[in-house]
C-alpha positions in Angstrom: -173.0 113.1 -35.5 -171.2 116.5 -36.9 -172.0 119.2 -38.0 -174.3 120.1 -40.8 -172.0 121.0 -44.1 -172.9 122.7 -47.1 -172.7 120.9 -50.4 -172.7 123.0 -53.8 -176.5 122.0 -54.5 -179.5 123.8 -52.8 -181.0 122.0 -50.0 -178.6 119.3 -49.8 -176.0 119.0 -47.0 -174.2 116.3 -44.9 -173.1 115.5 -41.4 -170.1 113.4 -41.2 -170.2 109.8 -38.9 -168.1 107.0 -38.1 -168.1 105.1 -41.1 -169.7 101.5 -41.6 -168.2 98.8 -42.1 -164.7 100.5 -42.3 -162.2 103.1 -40.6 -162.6 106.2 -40.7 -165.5 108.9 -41.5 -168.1 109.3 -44.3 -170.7 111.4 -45.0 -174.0 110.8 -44.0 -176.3 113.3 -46.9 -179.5 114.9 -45.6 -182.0 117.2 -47.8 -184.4 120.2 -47.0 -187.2 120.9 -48.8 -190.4 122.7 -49.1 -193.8 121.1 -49.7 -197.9 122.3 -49.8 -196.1 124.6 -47.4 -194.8 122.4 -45.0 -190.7 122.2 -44.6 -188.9 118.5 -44.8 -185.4 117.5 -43.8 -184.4 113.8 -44.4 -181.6 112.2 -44.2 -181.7 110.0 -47.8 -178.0 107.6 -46.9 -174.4 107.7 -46.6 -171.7 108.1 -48.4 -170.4 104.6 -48.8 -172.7 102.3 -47.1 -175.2 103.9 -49.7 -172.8 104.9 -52.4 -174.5 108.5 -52.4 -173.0 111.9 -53.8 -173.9 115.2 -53.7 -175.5 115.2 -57.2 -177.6 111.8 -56.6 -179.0 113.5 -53.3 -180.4 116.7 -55.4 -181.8 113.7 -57.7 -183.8 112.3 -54.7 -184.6 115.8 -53.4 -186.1 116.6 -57.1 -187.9 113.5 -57.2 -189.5 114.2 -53.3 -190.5 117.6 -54.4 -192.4 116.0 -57.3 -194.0 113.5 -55.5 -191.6 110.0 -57.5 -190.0 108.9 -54.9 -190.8 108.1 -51.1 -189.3 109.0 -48.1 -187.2 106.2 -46.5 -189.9 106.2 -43.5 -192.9 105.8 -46.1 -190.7 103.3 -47.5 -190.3 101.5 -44.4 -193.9 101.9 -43.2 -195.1 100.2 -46.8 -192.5 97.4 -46.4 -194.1 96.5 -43.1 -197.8 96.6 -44.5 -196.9 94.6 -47.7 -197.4 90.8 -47.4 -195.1 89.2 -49.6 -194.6 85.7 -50.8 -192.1 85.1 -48.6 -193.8 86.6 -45.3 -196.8 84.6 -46.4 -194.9 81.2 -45.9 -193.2 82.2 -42.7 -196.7 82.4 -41.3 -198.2 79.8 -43.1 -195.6 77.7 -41.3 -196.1 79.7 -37.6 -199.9 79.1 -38.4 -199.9 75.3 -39.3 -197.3 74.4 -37.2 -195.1 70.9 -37.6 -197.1 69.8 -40.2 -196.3 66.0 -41.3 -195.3 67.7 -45.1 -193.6 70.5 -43.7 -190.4 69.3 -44.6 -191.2 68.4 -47.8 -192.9 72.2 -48.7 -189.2 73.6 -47.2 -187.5 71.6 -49.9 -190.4 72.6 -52.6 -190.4 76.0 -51.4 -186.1 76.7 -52.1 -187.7 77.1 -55.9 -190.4 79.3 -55.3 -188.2 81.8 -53.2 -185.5 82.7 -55.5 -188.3 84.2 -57.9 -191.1 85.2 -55.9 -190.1 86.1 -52.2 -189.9 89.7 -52.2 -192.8 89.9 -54.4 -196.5 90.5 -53.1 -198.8 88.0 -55.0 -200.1 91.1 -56.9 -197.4 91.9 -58.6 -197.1 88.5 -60.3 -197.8 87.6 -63.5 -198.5 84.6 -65.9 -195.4 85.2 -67.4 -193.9 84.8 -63.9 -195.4 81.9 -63.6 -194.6 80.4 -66.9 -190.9 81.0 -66.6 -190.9 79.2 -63.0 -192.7 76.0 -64.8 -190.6 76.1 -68.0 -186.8 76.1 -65.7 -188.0 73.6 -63.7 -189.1 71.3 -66.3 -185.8 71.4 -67.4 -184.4 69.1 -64.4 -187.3 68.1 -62.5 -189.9 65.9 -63.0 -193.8 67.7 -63.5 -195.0 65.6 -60.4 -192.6 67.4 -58.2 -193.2 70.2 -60.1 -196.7 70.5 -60.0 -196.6 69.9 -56.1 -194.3 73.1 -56.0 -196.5 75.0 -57.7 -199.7 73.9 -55.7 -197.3 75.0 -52.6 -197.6 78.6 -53.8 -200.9 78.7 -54.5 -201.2 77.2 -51.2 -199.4 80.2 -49.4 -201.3 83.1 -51.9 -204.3 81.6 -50.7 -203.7 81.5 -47.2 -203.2 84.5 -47.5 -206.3 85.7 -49.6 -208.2 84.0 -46.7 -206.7 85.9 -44.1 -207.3 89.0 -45.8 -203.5 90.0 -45.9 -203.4 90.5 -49.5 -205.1 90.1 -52.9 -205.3 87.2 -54.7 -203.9 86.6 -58.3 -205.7 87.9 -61.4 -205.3 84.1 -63.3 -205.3 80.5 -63.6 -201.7 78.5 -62.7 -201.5 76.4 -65.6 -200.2 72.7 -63.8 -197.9 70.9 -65.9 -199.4 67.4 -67.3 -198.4 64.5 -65.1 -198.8 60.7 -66.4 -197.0 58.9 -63.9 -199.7 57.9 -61.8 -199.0 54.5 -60.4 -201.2 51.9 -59.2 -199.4 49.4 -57.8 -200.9 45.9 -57.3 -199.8 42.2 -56.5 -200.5 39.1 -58.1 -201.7 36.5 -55.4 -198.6 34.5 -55.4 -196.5 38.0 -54.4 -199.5 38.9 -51.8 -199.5 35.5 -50.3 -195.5 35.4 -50.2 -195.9 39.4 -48.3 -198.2 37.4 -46.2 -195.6 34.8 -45.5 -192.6 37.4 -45.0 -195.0 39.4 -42.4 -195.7 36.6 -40.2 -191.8 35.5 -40.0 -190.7 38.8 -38.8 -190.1 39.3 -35.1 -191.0 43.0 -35.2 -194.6 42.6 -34.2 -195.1 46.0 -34.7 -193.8 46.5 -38.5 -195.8 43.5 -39.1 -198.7 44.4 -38.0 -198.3 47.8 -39.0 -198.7 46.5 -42.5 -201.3 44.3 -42.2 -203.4 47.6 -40.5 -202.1 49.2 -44.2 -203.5 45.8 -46.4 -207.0 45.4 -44.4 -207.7 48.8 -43.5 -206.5 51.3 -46.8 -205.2 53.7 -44.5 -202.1 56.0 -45.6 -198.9 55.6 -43.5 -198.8 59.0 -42.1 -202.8 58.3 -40.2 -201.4 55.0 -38.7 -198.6 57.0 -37.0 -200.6 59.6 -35.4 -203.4 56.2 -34.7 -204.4 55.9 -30.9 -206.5 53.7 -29.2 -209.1 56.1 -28.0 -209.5 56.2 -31.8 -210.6 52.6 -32.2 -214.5 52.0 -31.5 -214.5 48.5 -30.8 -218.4 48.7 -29.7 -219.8 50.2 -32.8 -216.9 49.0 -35.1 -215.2 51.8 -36.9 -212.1 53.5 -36.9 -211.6 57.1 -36.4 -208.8 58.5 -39.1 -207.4 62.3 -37.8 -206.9 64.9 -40.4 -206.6 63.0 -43.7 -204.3 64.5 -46.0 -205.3 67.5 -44.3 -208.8 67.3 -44.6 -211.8 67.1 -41.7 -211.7 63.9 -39.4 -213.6 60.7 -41.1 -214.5 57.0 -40.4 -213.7 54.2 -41.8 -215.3 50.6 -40.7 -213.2 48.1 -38.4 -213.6 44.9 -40.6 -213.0 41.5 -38.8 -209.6 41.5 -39.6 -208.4 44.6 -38.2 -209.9 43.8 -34.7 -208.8 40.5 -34.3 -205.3 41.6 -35.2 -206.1 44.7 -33.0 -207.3 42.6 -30.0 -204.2 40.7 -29.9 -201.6 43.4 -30.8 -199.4 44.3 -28.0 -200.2 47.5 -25.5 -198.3 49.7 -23.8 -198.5 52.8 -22.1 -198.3 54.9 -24.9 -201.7 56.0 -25.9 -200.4 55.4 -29.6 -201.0 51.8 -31.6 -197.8 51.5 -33.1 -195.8 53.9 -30.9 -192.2 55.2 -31.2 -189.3 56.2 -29.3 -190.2 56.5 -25.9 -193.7 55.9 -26.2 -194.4 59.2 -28.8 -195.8 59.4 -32.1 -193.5 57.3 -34.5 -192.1 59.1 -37.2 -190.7 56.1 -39.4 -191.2 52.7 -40.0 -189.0 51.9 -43.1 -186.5 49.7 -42.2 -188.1 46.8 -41.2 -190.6 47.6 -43.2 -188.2 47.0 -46.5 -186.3 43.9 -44.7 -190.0 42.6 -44.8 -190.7 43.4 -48.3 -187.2 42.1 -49.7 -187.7 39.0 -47.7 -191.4 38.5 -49.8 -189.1 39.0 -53.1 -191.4 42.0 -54.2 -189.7 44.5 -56.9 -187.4 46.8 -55.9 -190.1 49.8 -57.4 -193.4 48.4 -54.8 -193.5 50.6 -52.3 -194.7 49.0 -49.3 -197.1 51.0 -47.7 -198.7 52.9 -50.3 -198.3 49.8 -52.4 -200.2 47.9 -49.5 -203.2 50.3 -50.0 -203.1 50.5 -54.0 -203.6 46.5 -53.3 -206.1 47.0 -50.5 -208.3 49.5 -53.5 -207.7 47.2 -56.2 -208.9 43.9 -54.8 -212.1 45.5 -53.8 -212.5 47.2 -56.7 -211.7 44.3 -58.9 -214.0 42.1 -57.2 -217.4 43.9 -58.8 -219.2 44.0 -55.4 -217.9 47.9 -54.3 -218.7 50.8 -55.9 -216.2 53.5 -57.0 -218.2 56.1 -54.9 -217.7 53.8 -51.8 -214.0 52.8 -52.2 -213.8 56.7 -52.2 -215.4 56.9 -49.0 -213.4 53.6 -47.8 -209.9 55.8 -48.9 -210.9 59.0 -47.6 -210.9 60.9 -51.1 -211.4 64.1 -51.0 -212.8 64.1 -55.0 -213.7 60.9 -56.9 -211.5 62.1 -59.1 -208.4 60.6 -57.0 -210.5 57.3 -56.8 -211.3 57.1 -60.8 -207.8 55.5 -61.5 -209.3 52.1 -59.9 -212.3 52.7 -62.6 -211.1 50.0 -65.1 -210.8 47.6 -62.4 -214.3 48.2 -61.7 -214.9 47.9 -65.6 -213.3 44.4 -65.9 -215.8 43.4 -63.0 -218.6 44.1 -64.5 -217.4 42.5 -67.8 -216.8 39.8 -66.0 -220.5 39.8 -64.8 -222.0 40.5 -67.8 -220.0 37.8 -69.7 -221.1 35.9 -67.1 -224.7 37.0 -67.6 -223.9 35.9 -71.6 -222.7 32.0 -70.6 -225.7 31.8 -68.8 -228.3 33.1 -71.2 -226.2 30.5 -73.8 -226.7 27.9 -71.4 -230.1 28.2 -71.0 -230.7 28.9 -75.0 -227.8 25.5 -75.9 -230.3 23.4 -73.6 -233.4 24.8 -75.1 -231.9 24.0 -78.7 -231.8 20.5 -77.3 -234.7 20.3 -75.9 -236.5 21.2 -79.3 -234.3 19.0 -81.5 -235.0 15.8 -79.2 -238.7 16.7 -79.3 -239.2 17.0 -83.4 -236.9 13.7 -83.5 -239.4 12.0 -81.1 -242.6 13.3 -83.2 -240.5 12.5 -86.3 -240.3 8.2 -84.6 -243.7 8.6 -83.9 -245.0 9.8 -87.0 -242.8 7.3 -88.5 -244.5 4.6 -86.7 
């Protein structure tokens, strides 16, 4: 570094340095000041790298003295303590790890960075938000939108409970979704599934989505599904971390051990294993040969579908309760299980109309009953 050089404004002078990013020299500017009696020299950037002058270093100097502007070491020492959006997610992601949605939150998370990354969740407001929900509505649907904004509330309150930073100061207004979709089969497309299933040579698909049509369980919990998770002796199965939630139980109905019993082993300690004996990470292809071979529409989505069908037959057939079949799905709310409701509802029609015939029944043959008698007292009076 050169000497130090003069400028034509007090307390502001430069050394001169190998320039950056070019040939050559340029001046690196430096300023001197007094403050509650203590002197400061800083260097506040160079000449091109920073396109500074002489006249914008007095600026920074003034604004120093007066207490408007930090140094570039406070600034540095505050950019280290601030947790931002975007050092939030990188560790929410160290933290969690490979996560099965990980990928998805990457994708979700593009939209959320080009706003909100270098702010701290702080510094946001509604508007903020409002303009984030408004754009993306413009080309994506609200599901996908309302899953990337429950990603950043995900990451502020991570945060929050890690006590890195503050949380925000109002309510993220979700976007109204009606495309919730419960698929079901008539029993003509279940029994041809059936059919298509038990033709397939890939014992392992097949079974795979009979596990998804007798047991309710999500595709994701029959990948990570081993063995040592199977209770044959007391009967139930256990499910690890549902949707993220706390390990539950679930029954082993009849059906699920026998095909259990007879479905194949190896040394993997995983049911329906993948490559080289590890936790399979996709299933689709024979899965889909299975369901185009059934003739299902192009829209049913196999697995999910399968346990859409597994909820609605139960709840259809009047003898389980909603807060049961929310049990039986692992719901975290009954909210998630209330979309089954009207199926319950038609049940108990059914039951009560039921209740009706039989009560009509009863009062037809009663009707009968009198109207014989009076036409037999009628004969005898007659007589």
């Amino acid at each position: 570094m050169g000497k130090r050089i003069k400028t034509n404004y007090p307390g502001v002078f430069y050394r001169e340095a190998k320039r950056i990013g070019g040939k050559g020299l340029e001046r690196v500017y430096y300023i001197v000041f007094k403050k509650d009696g203590k002197v400061f020299e800083e260097k506040v950037g160079r000449q091109y790298a920073d396109a500074l002058t002489p006249a914008r270093a007095a600026r920074i100097r003034a604004e120093r003295i007066e207490g408007k502007r930090l140094s570039r070491k406070e600034k540095r020492e505050r950019e280290a303590n601030r947790w931002t959006i975007g050092r939030l997610w990188d560790e929410y992601k160290n933290q969690k790890g490979n996560y099965p949605s990980l990928g998805t939150d990457e994708c979700n998370y593009k939209y959320i960075k080009s706003m909100f990354a270098q702010k701290e969740p702080r510094e946001l407001v509604q508007l903020d938000i409002d303009r984030l929900r408004i754009n993306l509505l413009k080309t994506k649907k609200p599901q996908t939108v309302k899953h990337i904004l429950q990603l950043l509330i995900r990451i502020i309150n991570f945060g929050v409970n890690k006590g890195l930073c503050q949380g925000l100061g109002f309510k993220i207004q979700m976007p109204k979704v009606y495309n919730i979709k419960t698929e079901d089969l008539s029993r003509g497309q279940l029994s041809a599934l059936l059919d298509a299933i038990d033709a397939d040579h890939d014992i392992q698909a097949a079974n795979f989505m009979k596990m998804a049509l007798f047991t309710g369980m999500r595709r994701g919990e029959l990948f990570k599904l081993k063995w040592k998770d199977i209770d044959f002796e007391k009967g139930f199965i256990n499910i690890r971390d549902p949707k993220g939630g706390p390990d539950q139980k679930i029954p082993l109905n009849d059906a699920t051990r026998n095909l259990l019993e007879s479905h194949p082993k190896s040394d993997s300690p995983y049911v329906f294993p993948g490559k080289w004996g590890g936790q399979r990470k996709d299933i689709m292809r024979p899965i889909n040969r299975i369901r185009k071979r059934a003739g299902l529409p192009k829209d049913f989505r196999p697995l999910h579908g399968l346990r859409h069908v597994y909820a609605s037959m139960l709840a259809s057939s009047g003898k389980v309760d909603l807060y049961t079949l929310q049990k039986l799905l692992t719901h975290k709310s009954p909210q998630m299980t209330q979309r089954y409701a009207h199926l319950r509802d038609e049940a108990l029609k059914r039951a009560s109309d039921l209740a009706g015939s039989l009560i009509d029944e009863v009062m037809n043959g009663k009707e009968k009953e009198d109207h014989l008698n009076i036409s037999r007292k009628s004969a005898r009076q007659s007589g």
